[in-house]
MIGUMI-679050 format. One record per atom (N, C-alpha, C): residue in one letter; atom name; residue number from 0; chain; x, y, z. Coordinates in Angstrom, 2 decimals, m for minus. Atoms other than C-alpha are relative to their C-alpha. Layout:
REM residues N
   res   atom     n   chain        c1        c2        c3
     a     CA   NUM       A         X         Y         Z
...
//
This chain:
REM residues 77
   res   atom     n   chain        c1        c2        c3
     x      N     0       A      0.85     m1.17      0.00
     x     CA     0       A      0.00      0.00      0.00
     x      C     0       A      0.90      1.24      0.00
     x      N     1       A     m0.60     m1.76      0.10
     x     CA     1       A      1.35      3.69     m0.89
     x      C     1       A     m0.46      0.65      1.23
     x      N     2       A      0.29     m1.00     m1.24
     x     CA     2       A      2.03      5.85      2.16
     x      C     2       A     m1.69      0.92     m0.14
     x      N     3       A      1.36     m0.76      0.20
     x     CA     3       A     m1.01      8.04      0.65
     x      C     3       A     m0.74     m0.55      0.64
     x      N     4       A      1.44      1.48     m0.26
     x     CA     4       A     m3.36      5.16      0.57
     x      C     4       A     m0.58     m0.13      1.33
     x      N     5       A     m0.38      0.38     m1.29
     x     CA     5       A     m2.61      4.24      3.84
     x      C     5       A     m0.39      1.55      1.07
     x      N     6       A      0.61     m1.31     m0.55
     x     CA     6       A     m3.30      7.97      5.29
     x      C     6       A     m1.33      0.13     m0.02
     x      N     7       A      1.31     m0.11      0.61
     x     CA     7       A     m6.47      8.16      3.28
     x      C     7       A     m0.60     m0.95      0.75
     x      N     8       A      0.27      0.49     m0.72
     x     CA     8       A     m7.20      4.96      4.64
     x      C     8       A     m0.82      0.22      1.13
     x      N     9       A     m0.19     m0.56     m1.68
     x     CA     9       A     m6.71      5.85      8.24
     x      C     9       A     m1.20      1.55      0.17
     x      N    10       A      0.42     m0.99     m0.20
     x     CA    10       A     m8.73      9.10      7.52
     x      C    10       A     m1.94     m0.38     m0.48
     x      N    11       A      1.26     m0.19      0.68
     x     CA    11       A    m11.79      7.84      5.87
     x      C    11       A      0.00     m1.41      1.40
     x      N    12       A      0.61      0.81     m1.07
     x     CA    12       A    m11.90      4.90      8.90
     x      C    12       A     m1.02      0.59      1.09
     x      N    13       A      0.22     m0.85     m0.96
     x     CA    13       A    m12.21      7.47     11.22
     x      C    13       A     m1.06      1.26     m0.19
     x      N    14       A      1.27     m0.45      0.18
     x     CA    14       A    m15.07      9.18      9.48
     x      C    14       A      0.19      1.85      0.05
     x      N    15       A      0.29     m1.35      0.69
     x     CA    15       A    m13.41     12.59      8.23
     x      C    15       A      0.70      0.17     m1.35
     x      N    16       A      0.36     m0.35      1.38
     x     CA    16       A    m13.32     12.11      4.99
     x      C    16       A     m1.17     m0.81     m0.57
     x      N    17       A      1.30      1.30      0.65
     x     CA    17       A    m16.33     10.03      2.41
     x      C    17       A      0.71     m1.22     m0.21
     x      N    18       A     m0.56      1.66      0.72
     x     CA    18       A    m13.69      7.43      1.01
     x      C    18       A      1.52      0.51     m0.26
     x      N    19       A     m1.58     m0.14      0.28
     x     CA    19       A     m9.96      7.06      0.06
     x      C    19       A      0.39      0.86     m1.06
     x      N    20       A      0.09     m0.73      1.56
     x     CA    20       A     m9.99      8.71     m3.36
     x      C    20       A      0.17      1.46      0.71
     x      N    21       A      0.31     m1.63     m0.34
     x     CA    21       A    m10.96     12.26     m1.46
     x      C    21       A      1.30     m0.08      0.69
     x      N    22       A     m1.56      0.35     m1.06
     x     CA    22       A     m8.23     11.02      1.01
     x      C    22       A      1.30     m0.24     m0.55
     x      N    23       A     m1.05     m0.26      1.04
     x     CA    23       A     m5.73     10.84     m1.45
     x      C    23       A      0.63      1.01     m0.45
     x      N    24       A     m0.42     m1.04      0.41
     x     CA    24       A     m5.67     13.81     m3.13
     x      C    24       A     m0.04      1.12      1.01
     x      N    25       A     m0.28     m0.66     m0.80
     x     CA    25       A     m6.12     15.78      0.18
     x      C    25       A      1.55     m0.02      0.88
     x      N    26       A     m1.40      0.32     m0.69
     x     CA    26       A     m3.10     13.70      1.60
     x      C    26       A      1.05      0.95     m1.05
     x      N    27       A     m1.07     m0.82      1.00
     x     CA    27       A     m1.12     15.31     m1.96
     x      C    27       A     m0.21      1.18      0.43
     x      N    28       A      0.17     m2.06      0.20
     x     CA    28       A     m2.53     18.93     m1.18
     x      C    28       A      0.60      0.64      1.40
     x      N    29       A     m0.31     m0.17     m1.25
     x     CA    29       A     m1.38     18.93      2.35
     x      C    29       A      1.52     m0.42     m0.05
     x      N    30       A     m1.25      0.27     m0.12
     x     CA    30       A      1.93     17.32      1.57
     x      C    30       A      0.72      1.37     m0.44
     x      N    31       A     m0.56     m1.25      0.50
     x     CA    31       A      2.51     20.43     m0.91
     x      C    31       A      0.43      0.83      0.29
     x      N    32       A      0.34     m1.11     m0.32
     x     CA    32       A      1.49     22.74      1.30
     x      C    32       A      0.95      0.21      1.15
     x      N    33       A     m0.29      0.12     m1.28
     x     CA    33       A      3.51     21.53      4.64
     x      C    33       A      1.53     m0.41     m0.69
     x      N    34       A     m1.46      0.78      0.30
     x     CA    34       A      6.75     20.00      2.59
     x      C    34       A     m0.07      0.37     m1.81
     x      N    35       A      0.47     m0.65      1.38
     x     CA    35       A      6.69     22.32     m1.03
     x      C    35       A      2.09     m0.09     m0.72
     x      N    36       A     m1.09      0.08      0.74
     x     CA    36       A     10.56     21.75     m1.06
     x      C    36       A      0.35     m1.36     m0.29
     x      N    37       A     m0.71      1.56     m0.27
     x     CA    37       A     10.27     17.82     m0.68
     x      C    37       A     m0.81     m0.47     m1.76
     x      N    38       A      0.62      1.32      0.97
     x     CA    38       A      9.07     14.95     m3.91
     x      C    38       A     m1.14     m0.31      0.68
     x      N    39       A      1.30      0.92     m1.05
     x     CA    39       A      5.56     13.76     m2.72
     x      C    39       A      0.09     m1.17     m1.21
     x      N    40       A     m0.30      1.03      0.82
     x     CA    40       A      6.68     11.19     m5.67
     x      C    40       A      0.46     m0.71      0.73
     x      N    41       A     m1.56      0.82     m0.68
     x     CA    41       A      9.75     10.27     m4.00
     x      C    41       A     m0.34     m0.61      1.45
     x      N    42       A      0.93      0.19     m1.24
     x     CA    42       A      7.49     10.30     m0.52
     x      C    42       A     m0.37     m1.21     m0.03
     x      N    43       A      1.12      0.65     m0.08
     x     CA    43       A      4.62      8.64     m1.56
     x      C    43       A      0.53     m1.90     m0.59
     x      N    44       A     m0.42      1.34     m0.27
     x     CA    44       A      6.34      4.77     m1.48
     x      C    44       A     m0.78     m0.92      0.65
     x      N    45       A      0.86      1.19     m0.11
     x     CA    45       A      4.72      1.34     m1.11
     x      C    45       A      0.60     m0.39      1.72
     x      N    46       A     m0.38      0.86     m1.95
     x     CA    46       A      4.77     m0.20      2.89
     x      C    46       A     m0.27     m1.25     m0.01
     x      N    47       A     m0.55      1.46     m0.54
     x     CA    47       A      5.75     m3.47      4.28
     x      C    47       A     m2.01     m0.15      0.83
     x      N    48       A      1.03      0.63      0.08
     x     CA    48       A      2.25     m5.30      5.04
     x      C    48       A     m0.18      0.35      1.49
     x      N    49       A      0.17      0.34     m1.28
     x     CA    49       A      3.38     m5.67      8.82
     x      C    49       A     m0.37      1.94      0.24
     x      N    50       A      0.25     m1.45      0.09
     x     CA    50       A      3.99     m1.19      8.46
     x      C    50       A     m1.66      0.24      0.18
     x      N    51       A      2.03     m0.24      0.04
     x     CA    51       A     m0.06     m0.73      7.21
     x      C    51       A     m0.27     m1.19      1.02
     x      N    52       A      0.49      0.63     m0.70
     x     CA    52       A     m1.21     m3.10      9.65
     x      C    52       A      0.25      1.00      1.48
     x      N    53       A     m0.10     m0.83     m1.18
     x     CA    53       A      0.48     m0.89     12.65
     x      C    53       A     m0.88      1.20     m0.23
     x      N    54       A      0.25     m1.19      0.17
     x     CA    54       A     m0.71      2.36     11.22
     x      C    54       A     m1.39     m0.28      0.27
     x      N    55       A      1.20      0.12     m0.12
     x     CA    55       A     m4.13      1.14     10.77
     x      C    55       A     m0.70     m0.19      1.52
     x      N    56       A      0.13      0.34     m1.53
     x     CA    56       A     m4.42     m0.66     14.40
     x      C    56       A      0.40      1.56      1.09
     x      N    57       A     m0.03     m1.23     m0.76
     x     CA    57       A     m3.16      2.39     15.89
     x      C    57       A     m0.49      1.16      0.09
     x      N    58       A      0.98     m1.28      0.60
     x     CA    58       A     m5.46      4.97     13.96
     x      C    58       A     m1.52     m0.55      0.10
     x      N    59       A      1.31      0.30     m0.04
     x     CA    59       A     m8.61      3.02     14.56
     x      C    59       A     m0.98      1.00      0.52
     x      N    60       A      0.85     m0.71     m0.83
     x     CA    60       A     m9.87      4.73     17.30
     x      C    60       A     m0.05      1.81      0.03
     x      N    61       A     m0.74     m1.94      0.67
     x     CA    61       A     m8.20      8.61     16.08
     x      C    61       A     m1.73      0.84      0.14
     x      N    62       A      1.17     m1.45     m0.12
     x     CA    62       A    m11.03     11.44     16.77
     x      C    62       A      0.75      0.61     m1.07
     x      N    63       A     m0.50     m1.34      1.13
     x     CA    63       A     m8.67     13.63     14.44
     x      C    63       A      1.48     m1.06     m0.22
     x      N    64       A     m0.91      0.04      0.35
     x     CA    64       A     m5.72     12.91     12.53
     x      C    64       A      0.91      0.86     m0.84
     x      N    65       A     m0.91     m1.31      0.49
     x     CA    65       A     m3.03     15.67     11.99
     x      C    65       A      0.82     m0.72     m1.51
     x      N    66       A     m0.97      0.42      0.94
     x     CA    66       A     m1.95     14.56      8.11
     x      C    66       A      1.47      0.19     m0.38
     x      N    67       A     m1.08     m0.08      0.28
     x     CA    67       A      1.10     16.53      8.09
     x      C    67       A      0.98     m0.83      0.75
     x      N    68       A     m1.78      0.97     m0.99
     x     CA    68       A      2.68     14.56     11.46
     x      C    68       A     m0.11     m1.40     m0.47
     x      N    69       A      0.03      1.72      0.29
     x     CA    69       A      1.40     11.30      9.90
     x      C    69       A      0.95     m0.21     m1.48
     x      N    70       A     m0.75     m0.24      1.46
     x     CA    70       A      3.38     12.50      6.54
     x      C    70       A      1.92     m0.36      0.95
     x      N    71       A     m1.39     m0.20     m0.61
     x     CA    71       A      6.42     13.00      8.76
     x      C    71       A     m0.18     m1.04      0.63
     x      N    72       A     m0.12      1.32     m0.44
     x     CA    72       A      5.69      9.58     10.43
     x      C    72       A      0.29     m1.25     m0.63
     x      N    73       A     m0.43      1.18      0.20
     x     CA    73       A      6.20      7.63      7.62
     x      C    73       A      1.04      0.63     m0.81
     x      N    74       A     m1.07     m0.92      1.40
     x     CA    74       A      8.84      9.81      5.48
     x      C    74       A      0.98     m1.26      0.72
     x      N    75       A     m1.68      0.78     m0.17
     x     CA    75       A     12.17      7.29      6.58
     x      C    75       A     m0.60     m1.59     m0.25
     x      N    76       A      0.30      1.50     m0.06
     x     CA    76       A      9.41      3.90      5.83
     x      C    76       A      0.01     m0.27     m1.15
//
């Protein structure tokens, strides 16, 4: 799963966004906006099965999720 995905994911579980798709391209518009000197190409990289499985388990229960610290949470995965 692409870091995006995996945000989007996590954001549409938790019931603030409709679906992944919206969660996608919000995850790109927020990367732009918070990291405009970084690649969200070079970023946006596929995760290890066991990776999305933590993120998810640990974002279940999320009231809010800050996209930019979850951008900076997986930037080194």
């Amino acid at each position: 799963m692409l870091k995006s995905t995996l945000i989007a994911t996590c954001l549409s579980r938790c019931g603030m966004i409709p679906d992944t798709s919206v969660g996608e391209v919000a995850v790109h518009e927020i990367f732009e906006k918070y990291f405009p000197r970084h690649s969200f190409k070079e970023w946006n990289t596929s995760l290890t099965d066991d990776v999305v499985q933590h993120f998810l388990d640990a974002s279940k229960d999320a009231g809010t999720i800050r996209v930019n610290f979850f951008i900076e949470d997986l930037w080194d995965l």
